[in-house]
N, C-alpha and C positions, 0 to 999 in steps of 0.2 A: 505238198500232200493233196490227192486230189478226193479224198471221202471226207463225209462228216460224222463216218461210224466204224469205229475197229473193232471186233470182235475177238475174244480170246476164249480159246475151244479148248477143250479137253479133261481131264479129270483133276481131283482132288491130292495134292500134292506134289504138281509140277508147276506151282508157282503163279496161277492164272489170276488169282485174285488182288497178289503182290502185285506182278505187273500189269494188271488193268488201273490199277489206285495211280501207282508211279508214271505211266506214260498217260492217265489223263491230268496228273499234276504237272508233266514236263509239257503237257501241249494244250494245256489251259482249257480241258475239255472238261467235263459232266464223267463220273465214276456210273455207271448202272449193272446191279448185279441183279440177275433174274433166278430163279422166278419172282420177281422183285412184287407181283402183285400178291401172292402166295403169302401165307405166313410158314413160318415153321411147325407147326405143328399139322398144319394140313398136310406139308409135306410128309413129315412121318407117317402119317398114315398111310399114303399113298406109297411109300419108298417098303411098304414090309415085304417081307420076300413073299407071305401068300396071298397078296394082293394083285389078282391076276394083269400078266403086261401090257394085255388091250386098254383094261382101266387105267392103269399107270400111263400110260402114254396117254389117253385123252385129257387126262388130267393134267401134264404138262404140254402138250397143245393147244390146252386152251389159254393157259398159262402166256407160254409164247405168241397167242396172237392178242393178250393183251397187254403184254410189254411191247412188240410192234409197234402199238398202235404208241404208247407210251411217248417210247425211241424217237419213232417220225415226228410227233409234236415239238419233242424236241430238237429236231433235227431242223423243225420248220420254224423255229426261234432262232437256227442259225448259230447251233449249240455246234460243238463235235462232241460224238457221243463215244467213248471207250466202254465195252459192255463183256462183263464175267460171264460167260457163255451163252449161248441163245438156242436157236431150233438146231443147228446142227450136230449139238450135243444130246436133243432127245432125240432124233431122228436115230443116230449110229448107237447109241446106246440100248435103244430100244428094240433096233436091225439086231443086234449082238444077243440080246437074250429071246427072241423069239422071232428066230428065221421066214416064218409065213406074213407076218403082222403086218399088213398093209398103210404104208409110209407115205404114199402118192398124195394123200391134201398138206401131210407135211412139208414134202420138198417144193409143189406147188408153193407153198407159205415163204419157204426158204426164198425160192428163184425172185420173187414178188419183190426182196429188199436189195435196192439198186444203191451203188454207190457205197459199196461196201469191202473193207479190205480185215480178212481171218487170217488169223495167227494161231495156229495150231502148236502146243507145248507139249512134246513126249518126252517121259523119260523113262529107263531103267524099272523096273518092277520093285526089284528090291529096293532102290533110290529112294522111289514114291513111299515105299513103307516106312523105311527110314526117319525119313521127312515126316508122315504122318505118325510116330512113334508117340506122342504124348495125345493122341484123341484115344476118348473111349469108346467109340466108335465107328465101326469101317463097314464100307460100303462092300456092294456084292463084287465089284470092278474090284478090289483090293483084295479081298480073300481066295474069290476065284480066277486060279492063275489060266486058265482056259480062257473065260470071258476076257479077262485083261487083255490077253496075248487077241485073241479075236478084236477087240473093239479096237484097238490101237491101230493094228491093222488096216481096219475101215476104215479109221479115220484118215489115214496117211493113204489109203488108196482112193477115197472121193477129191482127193485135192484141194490145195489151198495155196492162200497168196504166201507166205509164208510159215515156214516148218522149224523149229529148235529144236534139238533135243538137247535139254538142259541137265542131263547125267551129271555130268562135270562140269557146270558153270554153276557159278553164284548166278543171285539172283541180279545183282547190277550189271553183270557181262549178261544178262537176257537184255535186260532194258535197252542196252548200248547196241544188242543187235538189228532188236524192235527197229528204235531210232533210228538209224542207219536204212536200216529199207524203208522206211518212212518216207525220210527225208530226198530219199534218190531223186 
């Protein structure tokens, strides 16, 4: 394997948290889930729907460039880092709910992190709900099936080193796939 940083993108219910925990236990790496500097409750505030999407996105931008900076510290202990999603999750999420919103110091941000290998996890709509069935709480990506269907999209059109759609897999046949292109 030639990175010291894997990245797992995508939304809430297709497994990215499970498999960031498990493939940095199977490769002896650092778990990091962002907005790792953030707490929770700041994020609520930030995540209500009339909380306009310019705010929202600087809010996790700024967020992202200090796990960044986090990441690489540790990256430069000679860690491998496995990380619950990072900028290209606010970037496409934030593209998906307001089309004008200017992205350019985000991707900037993004391009900046070398030696990086994304794993992007889609699945099924209905799947994802499924799976989120016992939270009291859903995200705007989960109820509106428009955004979903758009954000998914982007995702899987910006490209990445690796794509699953884990519809029909357990989560141990993701991991085994992970691995496998890992290891090539």
């Amino acid at each position: 394997m030639n990175t010291s940083l894997i990245i797992i993108e995508w939304i809430d219910g297709v497994w990215k948290t499970t498999l960031a925990k498990w493939l940095a236990h199977e490769i002896k790496g650092e778990y990091y889930k962002t907005p790792g500097t953030r707490t929770a409750k700041e994020r609520a505030v930030f995540d209500r729907v009339w909380v306009p999407v310019s705010d929202r996105f600087k809010f996790y931008l700024e967020a992202c460039r200090e796990d960044i900076e986090k990441i690489n510290k540790m990256r430069r202990e000679w860690k491998m880092v496995v990380c619950d999603r990072l900028i290209g999750s606010t970037i496409v999420h934030h593209e998906a709910m307001e089309w004008f919103l200017n992205t350019e110091e985000a991707i900037q941000l993004e391009q900046s992190i070398r030696e990086k290998v994304e794993i992007l996890l889609i699945a099924e709509r209905n799947s994802i709900i499924s799976r989120l069935s016992g939270r009291p709480v859903r995200t705007q990506f989960e109820t509106n099936e428009d955004l979903f269907t758009r954000t998914q999209g982007w995702f899987i059109k910006r490209g990445t080193d690796l794509l699953i759609d884990n519809t029909k897999l357990e989560p141990e046949e993701t991991l085994i796939r992970a691995l496998q292109f890992l290891w090539k």
